[in-house]
N, CA, C and O atoms as a CHARMM CRD file, in Angstrom:
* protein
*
  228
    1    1 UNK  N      0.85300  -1.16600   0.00000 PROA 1      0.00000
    2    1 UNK  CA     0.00000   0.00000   0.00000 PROA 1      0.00000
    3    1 UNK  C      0.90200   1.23300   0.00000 PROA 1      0.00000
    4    1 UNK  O      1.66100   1.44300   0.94600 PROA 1      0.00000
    5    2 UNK  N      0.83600   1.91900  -0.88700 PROA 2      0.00000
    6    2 UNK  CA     1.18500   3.46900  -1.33300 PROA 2      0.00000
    7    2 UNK  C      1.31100   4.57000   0.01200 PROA 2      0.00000
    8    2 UNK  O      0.66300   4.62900   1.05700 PROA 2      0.00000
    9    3 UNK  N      1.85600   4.97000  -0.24200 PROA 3      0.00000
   10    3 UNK  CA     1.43500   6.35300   0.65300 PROA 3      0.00000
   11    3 UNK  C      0.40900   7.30900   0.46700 PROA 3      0.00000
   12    3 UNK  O     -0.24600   7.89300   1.33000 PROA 3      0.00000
   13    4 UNK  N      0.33000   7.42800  -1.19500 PROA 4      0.00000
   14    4 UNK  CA    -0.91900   8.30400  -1.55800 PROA 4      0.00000
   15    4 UNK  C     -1.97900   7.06900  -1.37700 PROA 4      0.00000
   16    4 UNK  O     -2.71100   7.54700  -0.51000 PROA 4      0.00000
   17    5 UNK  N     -2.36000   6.13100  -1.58800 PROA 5      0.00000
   18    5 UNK  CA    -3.36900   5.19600  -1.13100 PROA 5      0.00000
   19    5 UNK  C     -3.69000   5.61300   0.19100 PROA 5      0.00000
   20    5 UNK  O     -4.78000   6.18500   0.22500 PROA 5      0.00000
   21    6 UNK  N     -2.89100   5.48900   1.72200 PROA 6      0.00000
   22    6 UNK  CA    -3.18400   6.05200   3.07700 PROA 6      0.00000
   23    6 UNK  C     -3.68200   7.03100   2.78800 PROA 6      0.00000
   24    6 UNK  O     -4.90700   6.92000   2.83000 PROA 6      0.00000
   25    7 UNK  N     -3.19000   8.43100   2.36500 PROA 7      0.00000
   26    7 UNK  CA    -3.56300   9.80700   2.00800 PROA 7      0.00000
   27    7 UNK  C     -5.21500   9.64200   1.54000 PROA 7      0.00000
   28    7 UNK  O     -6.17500  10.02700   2.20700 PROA 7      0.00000
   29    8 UNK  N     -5.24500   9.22200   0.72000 PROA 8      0.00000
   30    8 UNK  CA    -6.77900   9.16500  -0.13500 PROA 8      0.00000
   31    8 UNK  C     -7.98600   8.55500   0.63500 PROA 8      0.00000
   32    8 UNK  O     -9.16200   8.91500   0.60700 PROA 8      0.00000
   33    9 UNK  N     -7.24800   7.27300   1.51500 PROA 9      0.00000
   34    9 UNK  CA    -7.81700   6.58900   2.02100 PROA 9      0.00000
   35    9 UNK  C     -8.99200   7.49000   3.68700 PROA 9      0.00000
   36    9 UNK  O    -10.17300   7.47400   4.03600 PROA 9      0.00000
   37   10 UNK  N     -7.79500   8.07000   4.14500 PROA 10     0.00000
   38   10 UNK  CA    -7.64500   9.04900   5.05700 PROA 10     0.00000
   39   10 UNK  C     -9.19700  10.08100   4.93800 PROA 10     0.00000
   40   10 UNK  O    -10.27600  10.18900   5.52200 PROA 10     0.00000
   41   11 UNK  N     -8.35100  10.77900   3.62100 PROA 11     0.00000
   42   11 UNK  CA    -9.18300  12.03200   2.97600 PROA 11     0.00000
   43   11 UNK  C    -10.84200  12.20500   2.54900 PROA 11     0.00000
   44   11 UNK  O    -11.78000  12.89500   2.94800 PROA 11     0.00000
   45   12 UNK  N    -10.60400  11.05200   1.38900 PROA 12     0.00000
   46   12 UNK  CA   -11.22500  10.69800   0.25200 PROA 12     0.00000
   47   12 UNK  C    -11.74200   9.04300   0.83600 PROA 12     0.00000
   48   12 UNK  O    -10.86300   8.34400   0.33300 PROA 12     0.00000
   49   13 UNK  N    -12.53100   8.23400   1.48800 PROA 13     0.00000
   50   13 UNK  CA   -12.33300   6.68300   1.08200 PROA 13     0.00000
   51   13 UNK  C    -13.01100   5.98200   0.17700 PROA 13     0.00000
   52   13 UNK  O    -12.83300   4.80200  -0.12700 PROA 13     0.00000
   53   14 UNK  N    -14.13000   7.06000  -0.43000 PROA 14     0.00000
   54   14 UNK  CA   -14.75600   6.62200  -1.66700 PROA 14     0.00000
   55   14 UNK  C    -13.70700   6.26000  -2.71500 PROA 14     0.00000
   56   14 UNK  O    -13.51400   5.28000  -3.43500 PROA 14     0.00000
   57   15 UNK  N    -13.06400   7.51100  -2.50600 PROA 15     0.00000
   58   15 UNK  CA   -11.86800   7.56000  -4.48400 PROA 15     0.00000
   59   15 UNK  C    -10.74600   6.64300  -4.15200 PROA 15     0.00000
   60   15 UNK  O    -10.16900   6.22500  -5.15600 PROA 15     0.00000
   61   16 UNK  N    -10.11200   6.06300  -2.60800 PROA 16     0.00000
   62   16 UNK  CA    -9.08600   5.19900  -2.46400 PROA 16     0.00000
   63   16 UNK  C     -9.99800   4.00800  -2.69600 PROA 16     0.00000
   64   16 UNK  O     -9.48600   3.50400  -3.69600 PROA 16     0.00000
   65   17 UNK  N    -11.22200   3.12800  -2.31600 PROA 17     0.00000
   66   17 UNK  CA   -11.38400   2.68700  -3.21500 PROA 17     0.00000
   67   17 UNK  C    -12.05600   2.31400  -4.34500 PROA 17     0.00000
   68   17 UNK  O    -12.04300   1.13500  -4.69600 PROA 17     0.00000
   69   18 UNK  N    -12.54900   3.02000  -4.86600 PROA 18     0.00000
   70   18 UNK  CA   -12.73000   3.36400  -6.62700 PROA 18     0.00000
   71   18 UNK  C    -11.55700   2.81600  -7.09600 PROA 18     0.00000
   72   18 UNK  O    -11.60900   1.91700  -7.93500 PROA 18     0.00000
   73   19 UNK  N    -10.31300   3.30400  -6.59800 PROA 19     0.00000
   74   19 UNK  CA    -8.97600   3.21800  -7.48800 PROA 19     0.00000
   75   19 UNK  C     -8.59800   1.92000  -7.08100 PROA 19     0.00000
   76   19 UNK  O     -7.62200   1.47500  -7.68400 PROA 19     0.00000
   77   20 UNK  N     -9.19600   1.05800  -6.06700 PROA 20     0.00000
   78   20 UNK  CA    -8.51600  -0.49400  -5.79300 PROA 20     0.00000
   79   20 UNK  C     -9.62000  -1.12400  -6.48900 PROA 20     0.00000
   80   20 UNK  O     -9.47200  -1.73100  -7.55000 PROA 20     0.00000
   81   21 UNK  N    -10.68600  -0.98500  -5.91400 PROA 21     0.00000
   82   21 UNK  CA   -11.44200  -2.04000  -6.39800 PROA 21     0.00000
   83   21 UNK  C    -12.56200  -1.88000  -7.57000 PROA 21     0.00000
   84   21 UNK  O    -13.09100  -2.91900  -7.96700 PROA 21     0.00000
   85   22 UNK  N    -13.00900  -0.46300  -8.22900 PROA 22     0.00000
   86   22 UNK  CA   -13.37800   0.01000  -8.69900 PROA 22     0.00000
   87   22 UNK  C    -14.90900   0.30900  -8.78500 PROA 22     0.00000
   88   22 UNK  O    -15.18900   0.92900  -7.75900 PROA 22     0.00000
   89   23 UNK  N    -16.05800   0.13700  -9.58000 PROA 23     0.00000
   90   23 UNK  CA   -17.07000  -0.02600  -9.23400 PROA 23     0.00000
   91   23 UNK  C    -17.60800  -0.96400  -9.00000 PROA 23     0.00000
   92   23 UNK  O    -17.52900  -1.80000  -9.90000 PROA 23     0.00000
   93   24 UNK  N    -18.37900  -1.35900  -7.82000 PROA 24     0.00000
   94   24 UNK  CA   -18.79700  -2.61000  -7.53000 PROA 24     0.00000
   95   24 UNK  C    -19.56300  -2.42900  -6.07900 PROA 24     0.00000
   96   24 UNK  O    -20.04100  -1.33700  -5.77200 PROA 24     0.00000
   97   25 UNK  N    -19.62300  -3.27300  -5.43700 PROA 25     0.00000
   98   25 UNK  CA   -19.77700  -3.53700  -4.24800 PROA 25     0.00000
   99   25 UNK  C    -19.22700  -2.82200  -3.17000 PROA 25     0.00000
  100   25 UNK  O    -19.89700  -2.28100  -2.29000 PROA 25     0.00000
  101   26 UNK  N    -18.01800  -2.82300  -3.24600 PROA 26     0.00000
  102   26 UNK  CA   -17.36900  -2.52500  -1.96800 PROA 26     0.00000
  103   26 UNK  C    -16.80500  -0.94900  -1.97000 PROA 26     0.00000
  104   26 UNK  O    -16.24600  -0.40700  -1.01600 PROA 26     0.00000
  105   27 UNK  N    -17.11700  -0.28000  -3.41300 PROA 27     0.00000
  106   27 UNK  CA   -17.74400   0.99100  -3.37900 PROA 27     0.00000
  107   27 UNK  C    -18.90000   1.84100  -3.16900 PROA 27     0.00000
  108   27 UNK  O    -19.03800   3.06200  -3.24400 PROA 27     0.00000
  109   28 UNK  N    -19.87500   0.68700  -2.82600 PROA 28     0.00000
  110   28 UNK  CA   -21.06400   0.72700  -2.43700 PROA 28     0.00000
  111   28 UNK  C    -21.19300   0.91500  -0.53100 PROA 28     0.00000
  112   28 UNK  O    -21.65000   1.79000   0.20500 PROA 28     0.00000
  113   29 UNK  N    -20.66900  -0.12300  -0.36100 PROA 29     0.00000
  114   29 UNK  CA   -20.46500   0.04900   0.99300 PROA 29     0.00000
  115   29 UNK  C    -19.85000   1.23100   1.20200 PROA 29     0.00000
  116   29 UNK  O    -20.38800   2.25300   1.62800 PROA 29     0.00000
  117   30 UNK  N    -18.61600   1.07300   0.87000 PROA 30     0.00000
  118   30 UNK  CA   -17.91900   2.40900   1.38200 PROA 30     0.00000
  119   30 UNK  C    -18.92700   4.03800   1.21400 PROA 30     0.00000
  120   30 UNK  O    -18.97200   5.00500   1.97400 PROA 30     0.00000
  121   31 UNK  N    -19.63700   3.77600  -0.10800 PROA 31     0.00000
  122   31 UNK  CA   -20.29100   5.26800   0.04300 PROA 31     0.00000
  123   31 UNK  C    -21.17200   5.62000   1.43900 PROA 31     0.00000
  124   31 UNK  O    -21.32800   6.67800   2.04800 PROA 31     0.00000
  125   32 UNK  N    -21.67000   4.26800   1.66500 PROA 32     0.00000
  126   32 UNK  CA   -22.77800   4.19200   2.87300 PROA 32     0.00000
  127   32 UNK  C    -22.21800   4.39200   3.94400 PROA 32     0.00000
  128   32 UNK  O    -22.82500   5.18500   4.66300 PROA 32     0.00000
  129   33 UNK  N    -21.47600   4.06900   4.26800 PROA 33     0.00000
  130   33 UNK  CA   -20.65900   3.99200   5.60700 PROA 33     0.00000
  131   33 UNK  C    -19.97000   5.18500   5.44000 PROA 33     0.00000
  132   33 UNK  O    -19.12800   4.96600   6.31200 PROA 33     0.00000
  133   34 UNK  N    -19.66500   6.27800   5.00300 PROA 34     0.00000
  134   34 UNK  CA   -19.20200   7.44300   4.49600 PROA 34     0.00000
  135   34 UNK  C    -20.50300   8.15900   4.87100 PROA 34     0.00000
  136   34 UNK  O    -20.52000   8.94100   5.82100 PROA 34     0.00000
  137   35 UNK  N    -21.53000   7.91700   4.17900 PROA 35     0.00000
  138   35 UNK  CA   -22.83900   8.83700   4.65900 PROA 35     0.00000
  139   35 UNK  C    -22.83100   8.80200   6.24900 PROA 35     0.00000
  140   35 UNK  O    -22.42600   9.76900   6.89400 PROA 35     0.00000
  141   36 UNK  N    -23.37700   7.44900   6.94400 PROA 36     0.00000
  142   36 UNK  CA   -23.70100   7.67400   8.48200 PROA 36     0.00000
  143   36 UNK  C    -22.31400   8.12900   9.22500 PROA 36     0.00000
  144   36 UNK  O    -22.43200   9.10800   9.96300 PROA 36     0.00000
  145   37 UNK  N    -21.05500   7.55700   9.12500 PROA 37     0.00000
  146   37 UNK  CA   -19.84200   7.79500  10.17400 PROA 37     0.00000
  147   37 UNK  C    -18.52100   7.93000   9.14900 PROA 37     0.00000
  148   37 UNK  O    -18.55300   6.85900   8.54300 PROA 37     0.00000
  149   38 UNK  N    -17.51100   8.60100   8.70200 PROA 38     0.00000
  150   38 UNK  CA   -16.73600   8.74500   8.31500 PROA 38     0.00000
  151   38 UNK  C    -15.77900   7.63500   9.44500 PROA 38     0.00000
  152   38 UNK  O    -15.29300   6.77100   8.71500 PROA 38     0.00000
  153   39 UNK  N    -15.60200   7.52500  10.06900 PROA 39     0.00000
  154   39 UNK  CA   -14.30000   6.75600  10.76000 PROA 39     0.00000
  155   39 UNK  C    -14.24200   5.13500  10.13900 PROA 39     0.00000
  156   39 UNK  O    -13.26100   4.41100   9.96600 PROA 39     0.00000
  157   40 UNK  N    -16.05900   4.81700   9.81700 PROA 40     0.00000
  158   40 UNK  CA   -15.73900   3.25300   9.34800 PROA 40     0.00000
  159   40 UNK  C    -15.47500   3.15700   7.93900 PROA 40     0.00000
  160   40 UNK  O    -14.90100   2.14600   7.53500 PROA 40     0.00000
  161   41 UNK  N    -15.79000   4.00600   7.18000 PROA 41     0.00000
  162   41 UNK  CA   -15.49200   4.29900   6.03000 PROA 41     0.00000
  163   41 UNK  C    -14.07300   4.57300   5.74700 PROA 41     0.00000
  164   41 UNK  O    -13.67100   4.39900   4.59700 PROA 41     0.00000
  165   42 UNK  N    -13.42300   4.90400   6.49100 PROA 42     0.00000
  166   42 UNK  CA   -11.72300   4.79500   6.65200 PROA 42     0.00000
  167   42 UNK  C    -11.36500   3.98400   6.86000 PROA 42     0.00000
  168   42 UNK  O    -10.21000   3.83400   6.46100 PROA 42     0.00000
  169   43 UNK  N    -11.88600   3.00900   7.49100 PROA 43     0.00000
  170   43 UNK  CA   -11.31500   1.68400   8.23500 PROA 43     0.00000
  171   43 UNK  C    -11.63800   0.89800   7.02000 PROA 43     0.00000
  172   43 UNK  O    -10.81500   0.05100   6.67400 PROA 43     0.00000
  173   44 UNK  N    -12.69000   1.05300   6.34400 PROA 44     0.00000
  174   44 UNK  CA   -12.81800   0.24100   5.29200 PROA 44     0.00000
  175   44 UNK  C    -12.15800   0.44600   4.06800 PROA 44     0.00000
  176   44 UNK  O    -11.95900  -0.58300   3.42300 PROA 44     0.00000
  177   45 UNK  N    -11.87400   1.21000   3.71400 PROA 45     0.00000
  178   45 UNK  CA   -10.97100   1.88900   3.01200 PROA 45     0.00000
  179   45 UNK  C     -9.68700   1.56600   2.96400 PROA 45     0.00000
  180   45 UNK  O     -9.18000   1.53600   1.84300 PROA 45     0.00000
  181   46 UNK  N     -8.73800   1.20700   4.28400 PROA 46     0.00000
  182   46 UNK  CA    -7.61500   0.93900   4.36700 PROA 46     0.00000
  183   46 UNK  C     -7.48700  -0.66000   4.18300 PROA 46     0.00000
  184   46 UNK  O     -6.49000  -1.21500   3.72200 PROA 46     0.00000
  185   47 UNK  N     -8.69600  -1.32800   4.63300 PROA 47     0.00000
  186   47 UNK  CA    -8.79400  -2.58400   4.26900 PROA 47     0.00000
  187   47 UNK  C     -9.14900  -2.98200   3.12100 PROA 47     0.00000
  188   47 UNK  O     -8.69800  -4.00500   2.60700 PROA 47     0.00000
  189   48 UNK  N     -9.96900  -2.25200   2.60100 PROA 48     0.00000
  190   48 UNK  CA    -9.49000  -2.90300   1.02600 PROA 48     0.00000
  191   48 UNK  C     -8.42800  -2.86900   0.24700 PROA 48     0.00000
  192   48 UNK  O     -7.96800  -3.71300  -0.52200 PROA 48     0.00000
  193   49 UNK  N     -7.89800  -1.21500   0.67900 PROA 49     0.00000
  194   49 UNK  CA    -6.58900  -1.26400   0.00500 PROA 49     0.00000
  195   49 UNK  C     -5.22300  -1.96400   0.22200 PROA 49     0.00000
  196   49 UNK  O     -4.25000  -2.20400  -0.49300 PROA 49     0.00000
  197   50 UNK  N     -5.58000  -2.19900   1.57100 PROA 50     0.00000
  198   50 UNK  CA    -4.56800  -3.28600   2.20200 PROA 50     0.00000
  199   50 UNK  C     -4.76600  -4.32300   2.10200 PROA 50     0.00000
  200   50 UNK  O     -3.89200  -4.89800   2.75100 PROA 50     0.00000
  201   51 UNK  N     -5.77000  -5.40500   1.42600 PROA 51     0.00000
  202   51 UNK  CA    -5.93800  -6.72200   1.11400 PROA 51     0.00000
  203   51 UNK  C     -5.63100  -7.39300  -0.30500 PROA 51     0.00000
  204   51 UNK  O     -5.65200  -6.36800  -0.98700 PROA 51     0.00000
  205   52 UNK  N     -5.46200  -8.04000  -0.87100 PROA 52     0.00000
  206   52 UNK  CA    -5.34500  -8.68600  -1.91000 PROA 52     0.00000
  207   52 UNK  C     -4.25800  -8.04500  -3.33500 PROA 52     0.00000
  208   52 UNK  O     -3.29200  -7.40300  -2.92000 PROA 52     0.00000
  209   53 UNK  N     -4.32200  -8.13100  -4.39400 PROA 53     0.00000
  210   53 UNK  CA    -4.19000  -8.00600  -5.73600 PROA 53     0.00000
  211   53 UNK  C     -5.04800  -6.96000  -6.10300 PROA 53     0.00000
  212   53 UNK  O     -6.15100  -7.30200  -5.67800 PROA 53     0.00000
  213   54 UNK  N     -5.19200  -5.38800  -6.90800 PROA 54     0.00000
  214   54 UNK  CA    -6.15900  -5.00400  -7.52000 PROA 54     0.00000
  215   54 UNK  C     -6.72700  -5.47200  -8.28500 PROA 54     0.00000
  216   54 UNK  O     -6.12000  -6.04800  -9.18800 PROA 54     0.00000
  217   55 UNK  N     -8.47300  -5.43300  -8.27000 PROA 55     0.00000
  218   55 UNK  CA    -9.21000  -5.62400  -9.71000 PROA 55     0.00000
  219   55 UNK  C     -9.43300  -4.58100 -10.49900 PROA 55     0.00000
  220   55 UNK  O     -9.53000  -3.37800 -10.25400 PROA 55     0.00000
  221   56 UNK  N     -9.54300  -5.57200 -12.07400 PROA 56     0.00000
  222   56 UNK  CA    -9.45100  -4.30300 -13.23800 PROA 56     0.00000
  223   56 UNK  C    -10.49700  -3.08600 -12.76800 PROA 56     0.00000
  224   56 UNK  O    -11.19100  -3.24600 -11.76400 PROA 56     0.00000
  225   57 UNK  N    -10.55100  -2.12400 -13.38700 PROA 57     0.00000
  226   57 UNK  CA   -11.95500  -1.75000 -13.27200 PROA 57     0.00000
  227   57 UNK  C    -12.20800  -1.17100 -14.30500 PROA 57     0.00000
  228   57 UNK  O    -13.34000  -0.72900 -14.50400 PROA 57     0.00000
């Protein structure tokens, strides 16, 4: 994981991951969890970007 990934992740956790996992699901979540509490939306954020291989998008 990047440093600008943390940064975005931090900032932004919709667009950190957009840029890992792209549209799908787990940009879905993240928007939601962004609406009610920003802190889990970070947490989720760092975990996607911190798990696996990227998918295309």
């Amino acid at each position: 994981m990047s440093l600008l990934q943390i940064i975005l992740s931090v900032i932004l956790p919709p667009v950190a991951v957009f840029l890992k996992a792209g549209v799908g699901a787990q940009l879905l979540i993240n928007i939601v969890l962004c609406f009610f509490f920003w802190l889990p939306a970070v947490i989720h954020a760092l975990w996607v970007n911190a798990k696996g291989e990227a998918q295309p998008v």
